[in-house]
C-alpha positions as CSV (number, residue, x, y, z in Angstrom):
1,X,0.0,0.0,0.0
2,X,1.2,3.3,-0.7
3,X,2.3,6.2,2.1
4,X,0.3,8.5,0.8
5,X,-2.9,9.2,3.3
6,X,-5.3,9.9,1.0
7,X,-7.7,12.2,2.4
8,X,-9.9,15.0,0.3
9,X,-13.1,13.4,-1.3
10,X,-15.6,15.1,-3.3
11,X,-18.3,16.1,-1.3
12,X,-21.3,16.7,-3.6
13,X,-20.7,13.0,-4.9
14,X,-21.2,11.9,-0.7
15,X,-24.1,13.8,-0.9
16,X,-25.9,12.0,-3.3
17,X,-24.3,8.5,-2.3
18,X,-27.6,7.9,-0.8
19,X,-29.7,7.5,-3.8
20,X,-27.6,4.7,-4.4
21,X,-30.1,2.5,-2.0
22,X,-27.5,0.6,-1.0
23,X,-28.3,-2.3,1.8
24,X,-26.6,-2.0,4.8
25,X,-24.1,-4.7,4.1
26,X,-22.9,-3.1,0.5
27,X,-22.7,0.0,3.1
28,X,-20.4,-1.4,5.4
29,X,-18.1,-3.0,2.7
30,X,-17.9,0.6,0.6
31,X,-17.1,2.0,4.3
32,X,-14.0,-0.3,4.6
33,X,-12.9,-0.2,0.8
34,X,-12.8,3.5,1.0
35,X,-10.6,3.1,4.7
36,X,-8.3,0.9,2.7
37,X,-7.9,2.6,-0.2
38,X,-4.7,4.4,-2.2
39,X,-5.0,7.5,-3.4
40,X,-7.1,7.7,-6.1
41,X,-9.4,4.7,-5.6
42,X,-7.2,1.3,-5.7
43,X,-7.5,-1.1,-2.9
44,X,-6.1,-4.4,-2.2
45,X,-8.6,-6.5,-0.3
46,X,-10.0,-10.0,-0.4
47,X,-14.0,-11.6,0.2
48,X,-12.6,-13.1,3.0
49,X,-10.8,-9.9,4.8
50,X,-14.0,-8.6,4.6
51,X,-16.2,-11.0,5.2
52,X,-13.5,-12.1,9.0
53,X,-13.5,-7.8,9.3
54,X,-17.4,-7.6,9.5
55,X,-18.6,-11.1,10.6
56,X,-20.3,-12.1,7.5
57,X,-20.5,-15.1,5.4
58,X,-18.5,-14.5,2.1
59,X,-21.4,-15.4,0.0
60,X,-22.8,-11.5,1.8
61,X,-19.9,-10.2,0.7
62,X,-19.9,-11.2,-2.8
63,X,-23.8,-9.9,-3.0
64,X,-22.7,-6.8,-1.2
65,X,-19.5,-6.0,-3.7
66,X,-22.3,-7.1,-6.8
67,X,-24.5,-4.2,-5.4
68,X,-21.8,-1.9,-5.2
69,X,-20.0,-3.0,-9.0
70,X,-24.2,-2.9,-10.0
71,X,-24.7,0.7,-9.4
72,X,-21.1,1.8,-10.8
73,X,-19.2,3.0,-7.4
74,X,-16.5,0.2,-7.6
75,X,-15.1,-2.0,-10.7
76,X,-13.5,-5.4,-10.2
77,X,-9.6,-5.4,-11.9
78,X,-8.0,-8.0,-13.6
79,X,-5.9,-9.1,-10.2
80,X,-7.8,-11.0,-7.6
81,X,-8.3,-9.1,-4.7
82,X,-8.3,-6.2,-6.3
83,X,-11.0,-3.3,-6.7
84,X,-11.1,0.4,-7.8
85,X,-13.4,2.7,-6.2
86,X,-15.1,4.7,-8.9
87,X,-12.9,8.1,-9.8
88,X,-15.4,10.1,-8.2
89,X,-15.7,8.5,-5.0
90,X,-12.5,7.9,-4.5
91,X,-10.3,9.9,-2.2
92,X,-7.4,11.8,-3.3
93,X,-4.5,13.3,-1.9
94,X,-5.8,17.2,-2.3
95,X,-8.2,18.8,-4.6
96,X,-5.5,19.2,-7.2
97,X,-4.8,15.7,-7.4
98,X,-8.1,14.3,-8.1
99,X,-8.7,17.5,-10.5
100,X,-5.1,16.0,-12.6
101,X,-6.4,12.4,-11.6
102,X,-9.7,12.7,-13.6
103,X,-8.0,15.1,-16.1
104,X,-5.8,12.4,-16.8
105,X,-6.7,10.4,-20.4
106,X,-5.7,7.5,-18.8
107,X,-8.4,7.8,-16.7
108,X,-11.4,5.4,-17.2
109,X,-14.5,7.4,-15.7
110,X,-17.3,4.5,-16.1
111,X,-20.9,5.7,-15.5
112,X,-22.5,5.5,-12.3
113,X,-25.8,4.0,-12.0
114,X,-27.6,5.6,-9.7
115,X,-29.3,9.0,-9.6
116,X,-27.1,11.9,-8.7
117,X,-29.1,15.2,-8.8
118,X,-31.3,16.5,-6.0
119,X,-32.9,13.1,-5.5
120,X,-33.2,11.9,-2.2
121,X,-34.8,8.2,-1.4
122,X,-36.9,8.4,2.1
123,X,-34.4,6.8,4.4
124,X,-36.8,4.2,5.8
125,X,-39.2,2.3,3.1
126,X,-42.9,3.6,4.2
127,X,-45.3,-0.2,3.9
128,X,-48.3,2.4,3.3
129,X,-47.2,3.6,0.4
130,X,-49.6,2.2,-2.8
131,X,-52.6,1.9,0.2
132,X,-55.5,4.0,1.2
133,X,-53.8,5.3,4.3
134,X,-54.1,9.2,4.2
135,X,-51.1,10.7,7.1
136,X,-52.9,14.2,6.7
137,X,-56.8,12.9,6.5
138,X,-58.2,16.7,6.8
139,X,-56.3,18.1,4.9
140,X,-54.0,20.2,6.9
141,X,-56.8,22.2,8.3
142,X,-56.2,22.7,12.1
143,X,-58.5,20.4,14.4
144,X,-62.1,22.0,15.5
145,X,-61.9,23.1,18.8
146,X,-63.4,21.2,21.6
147,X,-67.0,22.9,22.4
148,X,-66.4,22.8,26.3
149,X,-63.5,23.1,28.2
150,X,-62.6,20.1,30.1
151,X,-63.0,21.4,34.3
152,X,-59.0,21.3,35.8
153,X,-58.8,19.9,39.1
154,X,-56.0,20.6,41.6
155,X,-54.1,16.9,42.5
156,X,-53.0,17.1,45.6
């Protein structure tokens, strides 16, 4: 592994990491891949470091590293226990260095398939969604008043 510390990451593509619906486990995995990494996105890592590292079955991992090479944030190299974190996740030594890093025409930028604008998934799945259930049923309009005041009593 390299020196370097790589440490600046571009914060607008965190922001929308999200709205990559990833499950928890492909969460974790991306979590320790980008802990690991080089500058610039490579890390060496196998199934079963990760799978001992987060007390999983390897099978997990391999579904969890499918989800993540699925929706374009890492691709698989030619070495075994190899990955590359996509160019625009990865973390980079300063600004300058990813700006020269994805200037670079070496550079393979493959797309990423998940949404990245101002969409935001609702971070827990609502199972009334598609049903009658109305959250709001009048409307928004305040709640009539009660037409007598309840008496207070003292406890004591």
């Amino acid at each position: 592994m390299s020196s370097r510390i790589a440490g600046f990451r571009d914060p607008q593509m965190y922001e929308v990491l999200p709205n990559a619906c990833l499950s928890s486990t492909a969460r974790d995995i991306f979590d320790v891949l980008t802990a690991r990494q080089e500058p610039g996105g490579l890390v060496h890592v196998r199934q079963q470091e990760l799978a001992e590292r987060l007390g999983l079955s390897q099978s997990a991992v391999s579904r969890a590293i499918g989800q993540l090479r699925d929706k374009g944030i890492i691709s698989e190299r030619q070495r075994k226990g190899t990955l590359l974190i996509h160019p625009l996740l990865a973390s980079y030594e300063s600004l300058a260095h990813m700006t020269n890093h994805l200037e670079a025409p070496d550079t393979h930028v493959w797309p990423i398939n998940f949404p990245v604008g101002d969409i935001r998934p609702p971070r827990v799945r609502d199972g009334r969604t598609g049903t009658d259930f109305d959250p709001d049923p009048d409307g928004g309009e305040d709640a009539p008043a009660p037409e007598m005041r309840p008496a207070l009593r003292l406890a004591g």
